[in-house]
Backbone bond lengths (Angstrom), bond angles and torsions (degrees), N, CA, C in turn:
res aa  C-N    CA-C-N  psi(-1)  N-CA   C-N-CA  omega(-1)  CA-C   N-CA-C  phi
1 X - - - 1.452 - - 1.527 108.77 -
2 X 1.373 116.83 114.11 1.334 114.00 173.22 1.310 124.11 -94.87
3 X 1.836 126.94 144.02 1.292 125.92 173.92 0.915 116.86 -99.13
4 X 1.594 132.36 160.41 1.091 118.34 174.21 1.349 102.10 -146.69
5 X 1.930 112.74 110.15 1.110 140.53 141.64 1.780 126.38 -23.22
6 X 1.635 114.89 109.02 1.180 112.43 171.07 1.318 104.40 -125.62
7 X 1.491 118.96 115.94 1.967 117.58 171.07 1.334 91.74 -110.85
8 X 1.198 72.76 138.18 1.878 104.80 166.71 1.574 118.84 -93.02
9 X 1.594 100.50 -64.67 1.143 98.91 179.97 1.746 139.16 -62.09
10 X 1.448 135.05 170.41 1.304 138.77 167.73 1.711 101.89 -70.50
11 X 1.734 88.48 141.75 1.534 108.59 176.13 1.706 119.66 -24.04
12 X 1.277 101.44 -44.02 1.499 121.98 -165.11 1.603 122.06 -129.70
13 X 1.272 109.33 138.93 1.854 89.57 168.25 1.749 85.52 125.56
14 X 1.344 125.03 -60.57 1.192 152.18 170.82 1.562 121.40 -66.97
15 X 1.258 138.51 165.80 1.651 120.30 147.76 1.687 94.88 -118.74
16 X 1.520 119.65 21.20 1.802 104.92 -173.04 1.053 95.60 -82.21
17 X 1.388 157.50 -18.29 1.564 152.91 -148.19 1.885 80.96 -99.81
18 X 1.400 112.69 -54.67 1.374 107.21 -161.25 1.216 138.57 -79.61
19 X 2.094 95.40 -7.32 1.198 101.50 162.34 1.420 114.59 -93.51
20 X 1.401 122.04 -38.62 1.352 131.29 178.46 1.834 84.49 -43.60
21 X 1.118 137.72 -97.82 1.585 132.59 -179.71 1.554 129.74 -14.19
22 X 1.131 110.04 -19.25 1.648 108.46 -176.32 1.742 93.06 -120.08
23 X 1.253 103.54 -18.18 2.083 92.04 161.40 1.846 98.26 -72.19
24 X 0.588 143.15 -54.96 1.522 174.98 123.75 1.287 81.09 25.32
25 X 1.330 127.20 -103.98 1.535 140.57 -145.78 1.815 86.59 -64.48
26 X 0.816 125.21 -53.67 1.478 117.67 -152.64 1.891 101.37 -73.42
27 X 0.952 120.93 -35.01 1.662 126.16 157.69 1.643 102.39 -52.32
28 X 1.361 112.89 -75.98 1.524 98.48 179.01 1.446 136.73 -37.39
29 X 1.207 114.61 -44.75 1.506 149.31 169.64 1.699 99.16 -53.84
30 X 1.324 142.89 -16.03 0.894 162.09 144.40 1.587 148.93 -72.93
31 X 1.835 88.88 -25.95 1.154 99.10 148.53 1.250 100.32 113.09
32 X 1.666 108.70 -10.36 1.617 104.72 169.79 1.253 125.81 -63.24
33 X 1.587 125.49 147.09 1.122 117.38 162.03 1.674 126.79 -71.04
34 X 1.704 113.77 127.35 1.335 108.20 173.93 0.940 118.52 -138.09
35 X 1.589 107.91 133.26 1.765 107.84 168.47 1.561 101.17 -107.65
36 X 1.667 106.56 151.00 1.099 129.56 -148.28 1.335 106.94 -133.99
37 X 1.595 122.23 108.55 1.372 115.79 -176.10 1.514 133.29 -122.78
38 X 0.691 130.43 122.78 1.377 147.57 -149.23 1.734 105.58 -77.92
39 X 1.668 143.82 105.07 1.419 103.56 -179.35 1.796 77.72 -153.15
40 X 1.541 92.18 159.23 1.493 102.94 -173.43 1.669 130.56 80.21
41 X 1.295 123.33 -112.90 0.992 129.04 179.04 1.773 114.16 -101.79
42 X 1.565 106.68 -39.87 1.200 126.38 133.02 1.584 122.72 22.46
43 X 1.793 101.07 -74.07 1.576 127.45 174.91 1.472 112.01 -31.00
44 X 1.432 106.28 -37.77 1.863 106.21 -157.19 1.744 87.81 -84.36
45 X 1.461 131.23 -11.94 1.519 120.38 -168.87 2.183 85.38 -66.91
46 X 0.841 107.65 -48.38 1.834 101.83 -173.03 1.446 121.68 -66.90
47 X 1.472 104.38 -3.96 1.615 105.82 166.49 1.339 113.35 -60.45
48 X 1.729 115.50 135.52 1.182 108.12 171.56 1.943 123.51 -90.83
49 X 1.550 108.94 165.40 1.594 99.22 176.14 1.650 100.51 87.03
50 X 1.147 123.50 29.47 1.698 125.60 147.84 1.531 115.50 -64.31
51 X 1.208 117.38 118.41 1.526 128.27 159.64 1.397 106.62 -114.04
52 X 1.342 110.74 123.44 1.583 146.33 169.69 1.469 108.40 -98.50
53 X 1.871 105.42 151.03 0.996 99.96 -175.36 1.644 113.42 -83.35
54 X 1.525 145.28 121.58 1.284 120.29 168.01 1.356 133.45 14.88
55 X 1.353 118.93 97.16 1.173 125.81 167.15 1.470 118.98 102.60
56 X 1.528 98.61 -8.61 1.921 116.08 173.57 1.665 95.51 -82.78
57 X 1.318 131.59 131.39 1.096 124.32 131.16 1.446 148.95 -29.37
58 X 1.339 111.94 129.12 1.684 123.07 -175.97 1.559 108.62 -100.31
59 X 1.503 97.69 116.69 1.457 107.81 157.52 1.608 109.92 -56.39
60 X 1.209 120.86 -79.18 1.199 102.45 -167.30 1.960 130.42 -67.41
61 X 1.417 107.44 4.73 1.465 103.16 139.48 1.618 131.54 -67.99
62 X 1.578 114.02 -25.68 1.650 123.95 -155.86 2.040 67.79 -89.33
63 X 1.162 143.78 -82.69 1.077 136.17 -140.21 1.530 120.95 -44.36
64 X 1.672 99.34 -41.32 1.426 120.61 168.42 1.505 123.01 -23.70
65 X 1.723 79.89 -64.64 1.375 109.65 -165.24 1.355 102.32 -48.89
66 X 1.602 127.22 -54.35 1.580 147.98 -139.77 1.491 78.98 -75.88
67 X 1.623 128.28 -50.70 1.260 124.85 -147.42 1.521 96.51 -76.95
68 X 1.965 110.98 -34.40 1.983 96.98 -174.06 1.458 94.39 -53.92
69 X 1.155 143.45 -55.97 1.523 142.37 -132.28 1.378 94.89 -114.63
70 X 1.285 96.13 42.17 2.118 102.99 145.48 1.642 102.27 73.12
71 X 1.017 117.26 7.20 1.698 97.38 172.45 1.917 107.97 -84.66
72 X 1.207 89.66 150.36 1.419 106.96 159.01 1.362 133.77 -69.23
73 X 1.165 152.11 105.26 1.813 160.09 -160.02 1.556 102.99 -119.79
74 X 1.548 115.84 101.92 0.811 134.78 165.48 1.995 117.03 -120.31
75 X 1.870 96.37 129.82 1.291 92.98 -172.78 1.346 114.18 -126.62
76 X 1.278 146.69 113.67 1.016 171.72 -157.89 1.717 115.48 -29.61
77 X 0.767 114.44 55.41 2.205 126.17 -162.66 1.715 103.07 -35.95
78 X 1.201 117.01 10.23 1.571 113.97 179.73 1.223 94.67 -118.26
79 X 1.130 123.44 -27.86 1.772 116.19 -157.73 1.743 87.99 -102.97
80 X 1.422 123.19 -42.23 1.611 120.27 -169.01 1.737 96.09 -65.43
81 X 1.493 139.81 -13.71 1.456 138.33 -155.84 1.613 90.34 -114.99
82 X 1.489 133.69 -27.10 1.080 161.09 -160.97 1.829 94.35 -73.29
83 X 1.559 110.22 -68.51 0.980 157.14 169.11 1.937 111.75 -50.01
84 X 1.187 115.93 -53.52 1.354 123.20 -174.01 1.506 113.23 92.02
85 X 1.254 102.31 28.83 1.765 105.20 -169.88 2.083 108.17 -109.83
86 X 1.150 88.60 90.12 1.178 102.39 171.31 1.552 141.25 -41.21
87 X 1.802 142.49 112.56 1.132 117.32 -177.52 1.751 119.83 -34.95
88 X 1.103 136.68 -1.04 1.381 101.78 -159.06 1.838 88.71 -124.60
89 X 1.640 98.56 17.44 1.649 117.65 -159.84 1.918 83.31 -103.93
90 X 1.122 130.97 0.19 1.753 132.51 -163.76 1.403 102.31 -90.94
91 X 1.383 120.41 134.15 1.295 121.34 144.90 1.225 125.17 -27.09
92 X 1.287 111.26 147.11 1.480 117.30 160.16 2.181 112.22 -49.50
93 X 1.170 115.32 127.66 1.374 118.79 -179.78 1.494 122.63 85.84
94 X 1.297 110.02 -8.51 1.476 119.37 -178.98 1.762 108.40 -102.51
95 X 1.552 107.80 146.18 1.334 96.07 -179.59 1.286 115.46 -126.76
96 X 1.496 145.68 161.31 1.774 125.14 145.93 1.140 127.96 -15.55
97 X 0.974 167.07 130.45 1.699 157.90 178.15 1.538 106.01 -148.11
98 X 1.545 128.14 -170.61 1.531 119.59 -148.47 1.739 79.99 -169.10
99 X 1.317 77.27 -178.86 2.379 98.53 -176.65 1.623 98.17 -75.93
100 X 1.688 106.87 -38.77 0.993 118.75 -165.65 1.758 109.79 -57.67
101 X 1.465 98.17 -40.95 1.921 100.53 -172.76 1.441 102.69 -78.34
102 X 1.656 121.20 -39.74 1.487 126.20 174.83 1.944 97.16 -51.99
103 X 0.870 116.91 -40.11 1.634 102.30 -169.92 1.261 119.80 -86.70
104 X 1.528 111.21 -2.74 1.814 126.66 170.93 1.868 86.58 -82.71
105 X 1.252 123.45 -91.66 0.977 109.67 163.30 1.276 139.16 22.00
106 X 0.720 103.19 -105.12 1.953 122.73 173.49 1.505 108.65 -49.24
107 X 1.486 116.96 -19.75 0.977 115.57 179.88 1.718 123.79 -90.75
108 X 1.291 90.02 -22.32 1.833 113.73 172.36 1.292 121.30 -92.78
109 X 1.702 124.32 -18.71 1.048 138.46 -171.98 1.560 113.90 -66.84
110 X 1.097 140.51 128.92 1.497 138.26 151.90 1.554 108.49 -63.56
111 X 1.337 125.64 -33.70 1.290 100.64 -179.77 1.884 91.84 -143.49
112 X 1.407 96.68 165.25 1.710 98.31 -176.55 1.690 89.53 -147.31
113 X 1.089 94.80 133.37 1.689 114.52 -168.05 1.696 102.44 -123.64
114 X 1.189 125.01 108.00 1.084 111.59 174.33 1.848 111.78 -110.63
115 X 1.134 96.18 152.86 2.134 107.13 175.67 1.622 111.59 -125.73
């Protein structure tokens, strides 16, 4: 059964990116299948090279994680160009992606969870 992850929000500022992400990792970690999509402001959670202060949580560690344990990281190529966030600017496991892959997606998904 696959899920499929939609964040909206930016890494920070918010906690919806960070909870939508730790529902996320802990499903994966389980063995679910997840694809993971990146759209809006959202985009900058897959930038790599975040420093937090001690003891704040890292988006782009939680994404990592989703990607060791088989999820899919897809990030929105209008909003990351939107943004100024370059392919070679992506986390490890995350890729460019389009409306077009979000609507394969959503279309295969048993469940679609959006934050």
């Amino acid at each position: 059964m696959a899920t499929l992850f939609v964040l909206n929000d930016p890494p920070y500022g918010t906690e919806r990116s960070y909870n939508g992400l730790r529902l996320a990792g802990s499903l994966a970690r389980r063995g679910q299948e997840i694809f993971l999509f990146l759209l809006g402001d959202a985009a900058v959670c897959a930038k790599h090279g975040q420093r937090v202060p001690n003891g704040y949580y890292n988006i782009e560690t939680m994404l990592k994680a989703v990607a060791r344990h088989g999820g899919t990281v897809g990030v929105c190529g209008t909003c990351m160009d939107a943004r100024g966030i370059g392919d070679a600017e992506l986390v490890e496991g995350a890729h460019r992606s389009s409306m077009d892959e979000l609507t394969d997606w959503t279309q295969n998904a048993e469940r679609v969870l959006v934050f």
